[in-house]
Structure formats: structure tokens, C-alpha cells
C-alpha positions as CSV (number, residue, x, y, z in Angstrom):
1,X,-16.4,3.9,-0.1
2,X,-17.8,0.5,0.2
3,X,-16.9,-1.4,3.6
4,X,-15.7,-4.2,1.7
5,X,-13.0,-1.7,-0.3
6,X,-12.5,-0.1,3.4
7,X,-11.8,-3.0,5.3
8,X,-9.1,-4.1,2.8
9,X,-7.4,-1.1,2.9
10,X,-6.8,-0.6,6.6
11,X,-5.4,-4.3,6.2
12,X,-2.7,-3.7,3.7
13,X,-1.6,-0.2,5.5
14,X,-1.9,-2.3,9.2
15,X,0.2,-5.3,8.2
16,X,2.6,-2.6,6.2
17,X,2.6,-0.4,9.6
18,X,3.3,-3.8,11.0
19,X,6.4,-4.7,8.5
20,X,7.8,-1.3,9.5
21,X,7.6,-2.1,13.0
22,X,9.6,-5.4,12.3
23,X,12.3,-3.5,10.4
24,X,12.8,-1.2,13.5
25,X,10.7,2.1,12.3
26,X,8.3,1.9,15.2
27,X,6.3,5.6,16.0
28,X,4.1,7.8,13.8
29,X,6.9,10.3,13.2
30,X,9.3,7.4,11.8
31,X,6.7,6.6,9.2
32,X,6.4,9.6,8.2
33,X,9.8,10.8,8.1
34,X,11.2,7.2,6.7
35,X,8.3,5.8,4.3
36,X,6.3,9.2,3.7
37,X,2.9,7.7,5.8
38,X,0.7,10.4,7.5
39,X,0.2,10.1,11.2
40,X,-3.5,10.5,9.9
41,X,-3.0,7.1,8.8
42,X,-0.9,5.5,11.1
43,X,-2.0,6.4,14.4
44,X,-5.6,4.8,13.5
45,X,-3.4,1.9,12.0
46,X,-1.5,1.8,15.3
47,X,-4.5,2.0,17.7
48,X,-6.1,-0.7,15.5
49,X,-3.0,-3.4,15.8
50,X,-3.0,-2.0,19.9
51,X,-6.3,-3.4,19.9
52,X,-6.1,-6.5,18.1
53,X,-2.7,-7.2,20.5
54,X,-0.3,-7.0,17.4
55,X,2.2,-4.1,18.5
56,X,2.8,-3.3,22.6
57,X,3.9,0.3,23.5
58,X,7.3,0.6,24.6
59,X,7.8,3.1,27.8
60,X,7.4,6.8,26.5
61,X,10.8,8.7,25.8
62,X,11.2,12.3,25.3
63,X,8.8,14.2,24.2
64,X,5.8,11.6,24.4
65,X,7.4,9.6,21.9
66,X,6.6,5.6,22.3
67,X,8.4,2.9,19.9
68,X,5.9,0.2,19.4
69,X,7.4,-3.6,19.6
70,X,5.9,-6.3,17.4
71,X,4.4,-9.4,19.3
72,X,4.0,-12.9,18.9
73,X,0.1,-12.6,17.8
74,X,2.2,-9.7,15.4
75,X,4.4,-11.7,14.0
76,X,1.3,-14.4,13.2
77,X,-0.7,-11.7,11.9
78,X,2.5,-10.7,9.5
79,X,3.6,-13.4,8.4
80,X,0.0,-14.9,7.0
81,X,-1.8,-11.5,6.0
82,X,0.0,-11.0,3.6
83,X,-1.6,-13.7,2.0
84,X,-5.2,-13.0,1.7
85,X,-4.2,-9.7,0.1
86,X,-2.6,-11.3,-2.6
87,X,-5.6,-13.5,-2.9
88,X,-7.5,-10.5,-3.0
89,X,-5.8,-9.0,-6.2
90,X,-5.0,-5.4,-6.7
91,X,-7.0,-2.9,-5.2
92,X,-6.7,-0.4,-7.9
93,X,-5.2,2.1,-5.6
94,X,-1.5,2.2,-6.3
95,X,-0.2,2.8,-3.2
96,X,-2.2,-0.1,-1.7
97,X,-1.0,-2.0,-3.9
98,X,2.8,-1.2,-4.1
99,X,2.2,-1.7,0.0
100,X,1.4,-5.5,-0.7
101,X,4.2,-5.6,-3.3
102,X,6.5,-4.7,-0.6
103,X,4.6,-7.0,2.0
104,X,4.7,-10.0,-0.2
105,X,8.3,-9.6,-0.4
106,X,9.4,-8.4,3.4
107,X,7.1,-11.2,5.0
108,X,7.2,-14.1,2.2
109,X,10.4,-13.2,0.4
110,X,8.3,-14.1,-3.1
111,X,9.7,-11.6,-5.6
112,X,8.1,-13.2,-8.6
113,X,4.6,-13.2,-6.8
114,X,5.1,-9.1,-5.8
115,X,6.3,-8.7,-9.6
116,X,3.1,-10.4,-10.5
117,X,0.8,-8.6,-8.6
118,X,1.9,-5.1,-9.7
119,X,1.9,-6.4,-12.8
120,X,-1.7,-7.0,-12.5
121,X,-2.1,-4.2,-10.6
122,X,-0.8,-2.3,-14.2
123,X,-3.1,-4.5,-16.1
124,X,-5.9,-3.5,-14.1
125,X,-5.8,0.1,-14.9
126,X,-5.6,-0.6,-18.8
127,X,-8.8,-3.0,-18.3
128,X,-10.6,0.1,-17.1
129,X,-9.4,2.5,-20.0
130,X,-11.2,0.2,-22.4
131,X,-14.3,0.3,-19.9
132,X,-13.5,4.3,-19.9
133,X,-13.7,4.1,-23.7
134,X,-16.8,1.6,-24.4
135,X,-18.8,4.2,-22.5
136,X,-18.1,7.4,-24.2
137,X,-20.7,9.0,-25.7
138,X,-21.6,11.8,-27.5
139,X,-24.6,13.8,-25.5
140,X,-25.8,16.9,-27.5
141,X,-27.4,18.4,-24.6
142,X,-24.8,21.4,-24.2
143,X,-21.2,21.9,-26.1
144,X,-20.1,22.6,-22.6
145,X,-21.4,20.1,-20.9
146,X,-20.3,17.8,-23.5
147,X,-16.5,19.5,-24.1
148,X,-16.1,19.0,-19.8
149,X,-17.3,15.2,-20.0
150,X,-14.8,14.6,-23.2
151,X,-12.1,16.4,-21.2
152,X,-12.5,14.9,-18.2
153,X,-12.6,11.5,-19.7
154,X,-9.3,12.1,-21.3
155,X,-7.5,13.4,-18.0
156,X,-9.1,9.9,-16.9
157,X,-7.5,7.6,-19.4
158,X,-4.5,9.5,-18.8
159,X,-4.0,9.1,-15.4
160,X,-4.7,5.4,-15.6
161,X,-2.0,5.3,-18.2
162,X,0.3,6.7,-16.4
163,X,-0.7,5.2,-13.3
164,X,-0.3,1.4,-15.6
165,X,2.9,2.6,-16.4
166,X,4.1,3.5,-12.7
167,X,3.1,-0.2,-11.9
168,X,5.1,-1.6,-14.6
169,X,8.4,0.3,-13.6
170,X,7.6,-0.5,-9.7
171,X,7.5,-4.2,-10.5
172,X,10.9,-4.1,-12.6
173,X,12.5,-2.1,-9.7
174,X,11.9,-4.4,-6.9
175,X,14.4,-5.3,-5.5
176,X,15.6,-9.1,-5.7
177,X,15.5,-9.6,-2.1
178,X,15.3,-7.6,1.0
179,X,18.0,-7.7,3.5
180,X,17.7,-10.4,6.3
181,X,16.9,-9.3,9.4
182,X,20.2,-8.4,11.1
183,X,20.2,-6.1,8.6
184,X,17.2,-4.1,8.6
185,X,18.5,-2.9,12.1
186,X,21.4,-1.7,10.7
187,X,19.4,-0.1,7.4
188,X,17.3,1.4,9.9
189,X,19.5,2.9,12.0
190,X,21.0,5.2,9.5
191,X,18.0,6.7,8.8
């Protein structure tokens, strides 16, 4: 993966690790169990926002388990990161890009610009069906070889479709707003 592509995916799931700290989810096993996030990815996301000052441990509670608070460099870091990503454009990873959706509206509150960029996001995917279809070709070195290159460019296409789709829906479901911050404690807590 290219360091570029790399880099710019450890910032959108770092400032989203960060947004969840805001709202009051604040330890690997809360991402997981409220947002669906692997500790795989969080605890590097977490040791990486430790480092850069971002998030401070809180004292360890049963079991080893240490809520994370956000700080003032955090809160910095939140509400301006956000930015460059949507400067950035979509990723072409979904997920990434649903993250800065959902960052564009916790930290700037800009529904239209989140609809927008999942729209692009959507748009992306059917821009690279046409490439997918500009390069087919027919080889007639093997029937086999051929059939699994035709097939596999069809499963292809289809999961970009789909995936197009997905982004469409996503930016019609966002919500208009999300709750102001009194009440993201109280969202959280009955989780």
C-alpha cells in the first residue's frame, strides 16, 4: 500500500477514534462493542494519539481497563483534521470514507459537505467501472485463463456497484444533525 494511501488512513480512523473519545466511548473494548472497530485497529490508533499528546489515560479500572480522555492538543487536532480529509477526497475505501462522513458532521456539523463527500465517494466507484470496462480485453491465450479474467472482472464491477450504491444510501441516511454534546453523554451511557 502506498505510504501516501497509509498515512491517510490512520488519520481518518485516529481523528474517528478521537470523535468517539469526545462522545464518551473511550477504550478498545467500547469501539468494538459500540462502533464495530477491531482492537487491531484501535490500539495502534490509541498509542498513536498517546504519542502525539491527543488522548491521556485515565487511572486503570477493573480488569486493566483505562478510559482515555480527550485533551486540549485533542480537541485542536479534532476539530481541524477533519478538514484536510475532506480536502483530500474519498479514499475509495468505504469505510474510510463513511468515517469522514461521520467526522465532517460530529466535529464541523456540515451535513451537506458529509452528503457531498459520500456522494463522491459513490461517484468514485462508478468512475472506476468505466476504467474496469475500457480495459477489458479479449486474450486467447487459454479459455481458462480467459473465462477467470472475464469472471473476475464481473465480480469487480459488481462490487463497485454495489459498493456506489452503499454510498448513495449512506449519504441519504445521515442524519440531519448529531446531538449536542450534553447529549452524547447521555446516548452513550445507554449503550
Amino acid at each position: 500500500m502506498p505510504e501516501i494511501r497509509d498515512k491517510r488512513r490512520r488519520r481518518d480512523l485516529d481523528l474517528f477514534v478521537l470523535a468517539l473519545i469526545d462522545s464518551g466511548i473511550s477504550t478498545p473494548y467500547e469501539f468494538q462493542k459500540a462502533a464495530g472497530l477491531s482492537p487491531g485497529a484501535t490500539i495502534p490508533a490509541l498509542q498513536r494519539l498517546l504519542k502525539a499528546r491527543c488522548v491521556r489515560p485515565g487511572k486503570p479500572g477493573s480488569r486493566g481497563k483505562t478510559n482515555h480522555q480527550i485533551t486540549p492538543a485533542g480537541k485542536k487536532f479534532l476539530k481541524d483534521g477533519w478538514r484536510i480529509l475532506l480536502e483530500d477526497g474519498p479514499s475509495g475505501d468505504l469505510d474510510a470514507d463513511l468515517r469522514v462522513a461521520l467526522l465532517v458532521l460530529w466535529a464541523g456539523g456540515k451535513r451537506q459537505l458529509a452528503t457531498d463527500f459520500l456522494q463522491q465517494s459513490a461517484s468514485k466507484k462508478l468512475e472506476s467501472i468505466e476504467l474496469l470496462e475500457a480495459g477489458e480485453e479479449n486474450s486467447s491465450v487459454s479459455s481458462l485463463a480467459n473465462w477467470y479474467a472475464r469472471l473476475r472482472l464481473t465480480s469487480a464491477k459488481t462490487l463497485l456497484q454495489v459498493e456506489s450504491d452503499a454510498a448513495f444510501r449512506l449519504a441519504e441516511a445521515l442524519p440531519p444533525k448529531l446531538p449536542a454534546k450534553a447529549n452524547r453523554t447521555k446516548r452513550v451511557a445507554k449503550l
